[in-house]
LUMRODO-243601 format. One record per residue: residue number from 1; residue in one letter; x, y, z of N, C-alpha, C in turn. Coordinates in nm, 4 decimals. Each point is the difference from the previous one (the first is absolute). Layout:
SITE_seq_type_nxx_nyy_nzz_caxx_cayy_cazz_cxx_cyy_czz
SITE_NUM_A_X_Y_Z_X_Y_Z_X_Y_Z
...
//
This chain:
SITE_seq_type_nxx_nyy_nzz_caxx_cayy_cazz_cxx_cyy_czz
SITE_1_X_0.0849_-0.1175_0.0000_-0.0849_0.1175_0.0000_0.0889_0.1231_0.0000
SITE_2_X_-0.0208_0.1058_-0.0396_0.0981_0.0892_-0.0644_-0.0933_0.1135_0.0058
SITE_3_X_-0.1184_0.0159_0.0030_-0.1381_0.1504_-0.0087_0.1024_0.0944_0.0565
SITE_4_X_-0.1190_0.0433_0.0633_0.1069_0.1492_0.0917_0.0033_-0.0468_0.1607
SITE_5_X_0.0285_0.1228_0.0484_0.1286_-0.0068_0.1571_-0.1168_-0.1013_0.1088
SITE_6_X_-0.1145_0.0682_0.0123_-0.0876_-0.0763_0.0824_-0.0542_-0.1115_-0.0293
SITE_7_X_0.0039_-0.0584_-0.1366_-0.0128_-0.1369_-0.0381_0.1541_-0.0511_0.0513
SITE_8_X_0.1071_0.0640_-0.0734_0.1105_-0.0999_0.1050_0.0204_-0.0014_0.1109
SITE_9_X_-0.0462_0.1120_0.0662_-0.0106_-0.0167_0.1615_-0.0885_-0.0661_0.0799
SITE_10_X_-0.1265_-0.0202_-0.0653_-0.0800_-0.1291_-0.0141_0.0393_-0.1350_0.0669
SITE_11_X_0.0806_-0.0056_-0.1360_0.0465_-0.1229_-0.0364_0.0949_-0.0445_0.1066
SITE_12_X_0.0566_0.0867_0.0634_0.1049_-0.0218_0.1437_-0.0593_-0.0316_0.0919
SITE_13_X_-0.1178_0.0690_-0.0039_-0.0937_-0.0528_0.1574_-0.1009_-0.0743_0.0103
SITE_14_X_-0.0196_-0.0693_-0.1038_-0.1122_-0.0974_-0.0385_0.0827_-0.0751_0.1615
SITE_15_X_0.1010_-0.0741_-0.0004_0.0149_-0.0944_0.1505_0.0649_0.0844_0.1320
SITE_16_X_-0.0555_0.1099_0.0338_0.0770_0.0860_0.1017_-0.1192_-0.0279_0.0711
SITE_17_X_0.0608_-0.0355_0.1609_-0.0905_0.0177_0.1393_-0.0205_0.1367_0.0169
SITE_18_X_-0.1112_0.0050_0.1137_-0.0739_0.1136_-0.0148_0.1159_0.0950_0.0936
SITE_19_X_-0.0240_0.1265_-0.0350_0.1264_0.0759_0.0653_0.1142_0.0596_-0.0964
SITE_20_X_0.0102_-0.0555_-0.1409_0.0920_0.0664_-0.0302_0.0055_0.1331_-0.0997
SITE_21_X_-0.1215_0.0365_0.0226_-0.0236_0.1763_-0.0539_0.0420_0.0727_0.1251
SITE_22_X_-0.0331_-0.0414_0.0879_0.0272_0.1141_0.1307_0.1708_-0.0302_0.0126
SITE_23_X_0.0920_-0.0859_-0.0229_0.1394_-0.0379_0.0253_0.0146_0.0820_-0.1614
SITE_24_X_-0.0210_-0.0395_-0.0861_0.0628_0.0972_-0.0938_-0.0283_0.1496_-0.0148
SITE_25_X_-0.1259_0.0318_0.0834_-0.0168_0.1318_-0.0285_0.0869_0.0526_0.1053
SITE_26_X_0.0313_-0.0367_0.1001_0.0991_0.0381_0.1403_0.1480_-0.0323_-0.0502
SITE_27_X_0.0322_-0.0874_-0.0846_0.1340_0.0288_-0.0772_-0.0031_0.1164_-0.0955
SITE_28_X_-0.0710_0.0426_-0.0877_-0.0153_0.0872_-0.0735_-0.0088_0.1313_0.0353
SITE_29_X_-0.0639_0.0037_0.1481_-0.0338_0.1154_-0.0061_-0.1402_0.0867_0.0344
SITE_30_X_-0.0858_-0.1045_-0.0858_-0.1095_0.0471_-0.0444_-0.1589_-0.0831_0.0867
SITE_31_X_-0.0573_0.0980_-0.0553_-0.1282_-0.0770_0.1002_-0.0773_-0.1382_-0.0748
SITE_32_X_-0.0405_-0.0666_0.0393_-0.0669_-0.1134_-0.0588_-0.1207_0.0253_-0.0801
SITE_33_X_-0.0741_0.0996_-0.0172_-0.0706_0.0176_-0.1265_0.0678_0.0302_-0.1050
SITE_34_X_0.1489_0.0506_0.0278_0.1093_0.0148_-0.1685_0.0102_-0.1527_-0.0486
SITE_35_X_0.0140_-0.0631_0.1044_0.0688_-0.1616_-0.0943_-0.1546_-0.0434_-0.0628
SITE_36_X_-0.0955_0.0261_0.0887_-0.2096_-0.0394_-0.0570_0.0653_0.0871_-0.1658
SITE_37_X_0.0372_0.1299_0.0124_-0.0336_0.1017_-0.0882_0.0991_-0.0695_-0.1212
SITE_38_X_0.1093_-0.0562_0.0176_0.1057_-0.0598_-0.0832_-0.1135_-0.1447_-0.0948
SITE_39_X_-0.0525_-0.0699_0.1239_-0.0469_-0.1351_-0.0207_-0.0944_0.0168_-0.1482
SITE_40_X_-0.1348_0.0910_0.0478_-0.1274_0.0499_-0.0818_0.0530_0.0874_-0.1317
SITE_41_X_0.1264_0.0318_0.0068_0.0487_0.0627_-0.0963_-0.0662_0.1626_-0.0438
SITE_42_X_-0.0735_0.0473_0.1473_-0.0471_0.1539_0.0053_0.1196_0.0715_-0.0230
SITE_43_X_0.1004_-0.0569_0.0760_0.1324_0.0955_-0.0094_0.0660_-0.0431_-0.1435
SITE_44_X_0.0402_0.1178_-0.0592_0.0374_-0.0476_-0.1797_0.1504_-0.0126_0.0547
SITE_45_X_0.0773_0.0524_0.0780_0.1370_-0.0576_0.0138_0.0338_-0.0408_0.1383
SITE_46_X_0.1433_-0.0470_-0.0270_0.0762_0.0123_0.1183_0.1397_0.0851_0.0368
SITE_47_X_0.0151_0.0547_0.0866_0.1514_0.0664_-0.0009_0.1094_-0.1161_0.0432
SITE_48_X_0.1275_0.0465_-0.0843_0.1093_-0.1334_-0.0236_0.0420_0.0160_0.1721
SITE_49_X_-0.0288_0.0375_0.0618_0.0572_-0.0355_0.1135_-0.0683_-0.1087_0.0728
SITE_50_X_-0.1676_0.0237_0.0030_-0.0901_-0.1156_0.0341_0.0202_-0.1238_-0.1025
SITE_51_X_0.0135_0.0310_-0.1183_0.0440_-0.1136_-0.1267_0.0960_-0.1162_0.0771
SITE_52_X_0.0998_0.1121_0.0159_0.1135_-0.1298_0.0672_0.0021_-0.0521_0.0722
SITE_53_X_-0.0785_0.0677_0.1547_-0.0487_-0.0616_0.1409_-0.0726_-0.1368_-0.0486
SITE_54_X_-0.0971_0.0468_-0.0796_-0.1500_-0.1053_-0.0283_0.0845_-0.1131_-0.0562
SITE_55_X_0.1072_0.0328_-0.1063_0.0881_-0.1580_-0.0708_0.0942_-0.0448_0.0986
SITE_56_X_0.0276_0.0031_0.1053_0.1023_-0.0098_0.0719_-0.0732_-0.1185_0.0856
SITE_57_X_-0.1294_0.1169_0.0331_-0.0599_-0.1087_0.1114_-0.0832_-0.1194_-0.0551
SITE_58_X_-0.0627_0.0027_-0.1108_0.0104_-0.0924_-0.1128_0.0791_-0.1222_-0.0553
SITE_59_X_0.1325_0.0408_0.0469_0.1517_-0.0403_-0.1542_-0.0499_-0.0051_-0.0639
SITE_60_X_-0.0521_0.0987_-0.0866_0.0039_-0.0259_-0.1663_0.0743_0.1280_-0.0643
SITE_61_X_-0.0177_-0.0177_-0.1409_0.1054_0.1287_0.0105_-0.0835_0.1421_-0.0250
SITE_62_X_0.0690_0.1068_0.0255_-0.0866_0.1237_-0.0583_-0.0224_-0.0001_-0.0988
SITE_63_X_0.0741_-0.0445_-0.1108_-0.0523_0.1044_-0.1501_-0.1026_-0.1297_-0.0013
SITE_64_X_-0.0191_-0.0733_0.0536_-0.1260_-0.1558_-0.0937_-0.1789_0.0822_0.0862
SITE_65_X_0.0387_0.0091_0.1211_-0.0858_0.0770_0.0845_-0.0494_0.1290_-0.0596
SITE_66_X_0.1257_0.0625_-0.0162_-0.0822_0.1516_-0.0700_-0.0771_-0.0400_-0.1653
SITE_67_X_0.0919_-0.0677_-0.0847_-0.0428_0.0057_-0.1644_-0.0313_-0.1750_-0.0159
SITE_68_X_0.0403_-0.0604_0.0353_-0.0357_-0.1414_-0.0085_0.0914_-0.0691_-0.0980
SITE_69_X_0.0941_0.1268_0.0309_0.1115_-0.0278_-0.1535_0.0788_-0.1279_0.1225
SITE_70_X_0.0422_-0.0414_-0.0538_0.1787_-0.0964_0.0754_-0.0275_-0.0934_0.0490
SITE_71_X_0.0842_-0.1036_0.0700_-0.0290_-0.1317_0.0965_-0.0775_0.0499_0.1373
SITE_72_X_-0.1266_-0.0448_0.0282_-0.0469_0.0604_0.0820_0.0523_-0.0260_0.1613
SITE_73_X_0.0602_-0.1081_0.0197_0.0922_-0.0276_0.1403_0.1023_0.0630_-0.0111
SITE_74_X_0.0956_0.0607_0.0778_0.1088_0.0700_0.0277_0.1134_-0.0758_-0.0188
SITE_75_X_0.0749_0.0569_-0.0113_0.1237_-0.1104_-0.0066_0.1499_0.0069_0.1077
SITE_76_X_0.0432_-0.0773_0.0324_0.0897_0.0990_0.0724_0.1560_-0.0166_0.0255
SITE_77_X_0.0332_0.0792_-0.0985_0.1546_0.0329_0.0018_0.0604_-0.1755_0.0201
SITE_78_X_0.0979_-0.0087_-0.0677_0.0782_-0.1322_0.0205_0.0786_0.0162_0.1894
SITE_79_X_0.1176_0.1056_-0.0425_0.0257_0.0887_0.1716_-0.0810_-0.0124_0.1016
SITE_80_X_-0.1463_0.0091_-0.0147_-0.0482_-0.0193_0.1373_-0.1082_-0.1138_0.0250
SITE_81_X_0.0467_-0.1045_-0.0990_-0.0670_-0.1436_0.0225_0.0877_-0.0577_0.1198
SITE_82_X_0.1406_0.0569_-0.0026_0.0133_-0.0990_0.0791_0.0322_0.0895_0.1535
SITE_83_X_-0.0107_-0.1174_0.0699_0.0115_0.0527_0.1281_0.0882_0.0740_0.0428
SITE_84_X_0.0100_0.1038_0.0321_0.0522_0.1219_0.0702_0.0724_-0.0401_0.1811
SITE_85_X_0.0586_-0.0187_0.0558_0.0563_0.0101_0.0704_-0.0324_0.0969_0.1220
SITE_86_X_-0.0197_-0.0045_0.1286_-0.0464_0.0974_0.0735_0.1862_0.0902_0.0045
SITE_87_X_-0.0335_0.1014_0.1009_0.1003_0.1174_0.0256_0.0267_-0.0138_0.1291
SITE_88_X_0.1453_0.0274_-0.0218_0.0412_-0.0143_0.1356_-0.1154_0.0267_0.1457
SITE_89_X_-0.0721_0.1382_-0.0322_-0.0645_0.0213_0.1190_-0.1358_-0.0843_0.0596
SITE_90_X_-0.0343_-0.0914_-0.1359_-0.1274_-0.0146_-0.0028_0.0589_-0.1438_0.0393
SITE_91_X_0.0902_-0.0583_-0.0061_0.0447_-0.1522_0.0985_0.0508_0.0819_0.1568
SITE_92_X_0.1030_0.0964_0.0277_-0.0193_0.0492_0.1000_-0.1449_-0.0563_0.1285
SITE_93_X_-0.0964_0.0979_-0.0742_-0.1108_0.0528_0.0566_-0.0832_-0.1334_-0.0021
SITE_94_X_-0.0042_-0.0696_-0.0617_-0.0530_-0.2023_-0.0084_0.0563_-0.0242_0.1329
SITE_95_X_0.1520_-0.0404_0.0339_0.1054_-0.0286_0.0630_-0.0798_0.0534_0.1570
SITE_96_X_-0.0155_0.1450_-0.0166_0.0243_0.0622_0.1144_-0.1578_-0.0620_0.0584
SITE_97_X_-0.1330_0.0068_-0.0282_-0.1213_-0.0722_-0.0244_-0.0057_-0.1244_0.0824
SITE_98_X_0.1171_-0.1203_-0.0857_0.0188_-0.1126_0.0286_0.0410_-0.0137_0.1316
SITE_99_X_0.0596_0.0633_0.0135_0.1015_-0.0072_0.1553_-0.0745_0.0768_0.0806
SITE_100_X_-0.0727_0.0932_-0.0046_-0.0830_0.0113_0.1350_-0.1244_-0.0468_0.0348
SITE_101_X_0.0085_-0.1207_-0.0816_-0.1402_-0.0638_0.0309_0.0462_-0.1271_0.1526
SITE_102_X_-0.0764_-0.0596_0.0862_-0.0168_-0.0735_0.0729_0.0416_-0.1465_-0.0274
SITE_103_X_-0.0602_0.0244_-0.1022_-0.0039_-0.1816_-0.0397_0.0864_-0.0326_-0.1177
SITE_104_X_0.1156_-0.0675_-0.0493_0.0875_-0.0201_-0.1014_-0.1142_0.0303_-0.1349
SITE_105_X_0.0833_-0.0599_-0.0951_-0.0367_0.0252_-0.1380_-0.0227_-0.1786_0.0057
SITE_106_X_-0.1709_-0.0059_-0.0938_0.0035_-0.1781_-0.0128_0.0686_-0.0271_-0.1708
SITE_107_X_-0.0065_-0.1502_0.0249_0.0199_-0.0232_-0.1542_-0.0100_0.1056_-0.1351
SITE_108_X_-0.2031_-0.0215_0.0116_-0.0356_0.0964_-0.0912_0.0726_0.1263_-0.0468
SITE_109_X_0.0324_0.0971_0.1228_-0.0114_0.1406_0.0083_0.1946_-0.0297_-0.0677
SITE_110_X_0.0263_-0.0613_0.0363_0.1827_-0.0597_-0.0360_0.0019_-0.0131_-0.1769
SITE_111_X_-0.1046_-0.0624_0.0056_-0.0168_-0.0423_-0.1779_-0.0201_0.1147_-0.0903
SITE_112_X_-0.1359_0.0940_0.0373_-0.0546_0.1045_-0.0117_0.1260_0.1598_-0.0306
SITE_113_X_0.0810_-0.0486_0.1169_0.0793_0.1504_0.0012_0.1382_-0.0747_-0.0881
SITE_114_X_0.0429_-0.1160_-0.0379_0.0934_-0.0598_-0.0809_-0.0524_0.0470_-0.1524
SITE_115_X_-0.1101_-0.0027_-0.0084_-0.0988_0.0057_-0.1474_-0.0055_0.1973_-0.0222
SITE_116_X_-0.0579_0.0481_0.1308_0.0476_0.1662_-0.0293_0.1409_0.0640_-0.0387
SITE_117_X_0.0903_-0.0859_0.0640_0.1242_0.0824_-0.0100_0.0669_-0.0687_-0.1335
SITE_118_X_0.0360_-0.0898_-0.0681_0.0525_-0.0805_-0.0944_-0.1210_0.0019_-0.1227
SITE_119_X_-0.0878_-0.0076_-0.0038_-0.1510_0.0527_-0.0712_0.0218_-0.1705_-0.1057
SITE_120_X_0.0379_-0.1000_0.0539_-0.0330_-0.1501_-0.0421_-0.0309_-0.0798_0.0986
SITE_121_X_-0.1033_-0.0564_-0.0537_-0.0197_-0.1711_0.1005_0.0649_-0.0722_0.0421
SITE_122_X_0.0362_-0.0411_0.1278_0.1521_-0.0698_0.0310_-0.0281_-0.1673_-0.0385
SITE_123_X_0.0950_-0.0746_-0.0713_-0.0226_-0.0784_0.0048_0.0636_-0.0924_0.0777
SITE_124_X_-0.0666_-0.1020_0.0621_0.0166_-0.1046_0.0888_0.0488_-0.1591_-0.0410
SITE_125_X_0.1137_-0.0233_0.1049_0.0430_-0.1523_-0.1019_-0.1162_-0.0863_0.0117
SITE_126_X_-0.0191_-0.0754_-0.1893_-0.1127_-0.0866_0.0575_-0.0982_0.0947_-0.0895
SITE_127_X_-0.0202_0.1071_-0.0504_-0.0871_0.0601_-0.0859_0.0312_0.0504_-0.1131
SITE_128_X_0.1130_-0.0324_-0.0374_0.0670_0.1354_-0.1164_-0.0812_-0.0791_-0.1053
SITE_129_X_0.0269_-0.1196_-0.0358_-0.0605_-0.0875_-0.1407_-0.1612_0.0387_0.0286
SITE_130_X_-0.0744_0.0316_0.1576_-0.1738_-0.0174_-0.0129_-0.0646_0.0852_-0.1178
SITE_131_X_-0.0664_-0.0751_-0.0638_-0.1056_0.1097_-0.0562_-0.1294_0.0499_0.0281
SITE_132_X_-0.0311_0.1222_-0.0080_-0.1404_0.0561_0.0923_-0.1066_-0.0280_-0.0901
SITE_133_X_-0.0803_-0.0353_0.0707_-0.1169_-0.0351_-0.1226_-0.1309_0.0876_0.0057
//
């Protein structure tokens, strides 16, 4: 489907739980009869700043959203497919968290913060050949 902006915006919320005009209109900015006013297509445009909010919170991309021109899912950068690495401060501040809690760190939370900081699944002897089904 390709019509205009409120048919593709439509088309995004045909499976959205109830709630997410008031979360996008509170990202945007704007009051929740603008996103009604976007939907019914009363409003003949949008400004590119709401454009990009609305594809973002979407993933799809802007220009398919605004003209219906392009791949309508977003795509994203080869660079930031892969996992990013936290910053010094942000393991710090984990660290500092961890240690003033009462009760150690269990398994899980061990596995969990191995998987945040290294951004791969650790593998275990005894699983490398498993396949997930």
């Amino acid at each position: 489907m390709s019509g205009n902006f409120a048919e593709r915006l439509k088309e995004l919320t045909t499976d959205m739980n109830r709630g997410w005009q008031a979360d996008l209109a509170r990202r945007c900015g704007v009051t929740r009869s603008a996103i009604t006013g976007w939907l019914s297509g009363q409003r003949s445009g949008i400004e590119s700043t709401y454009l990009f909010i609305t594809a973002d919170y979407f993933g799809v991309n802007a220009r398919w959203l605004a003209t219906g021109v392009g791949p309508k899912w977003a795509e994203m950068p080869m660079y930031l497919t892969k996992k990013v690495h936290p910053n010094v401060g942000e393991v710090l501040a984990k660290f500092e968290e961890m240690s003033s809690r009462r009760t150690g760190i269990n398994d899980a939370e061990r596995i969990e913060l191995y998987v945040w900081l290294v951004g791969e699944r650790p593998s275990f002897p005894g699983t490398a050949n498993m396949q997930t089904r």
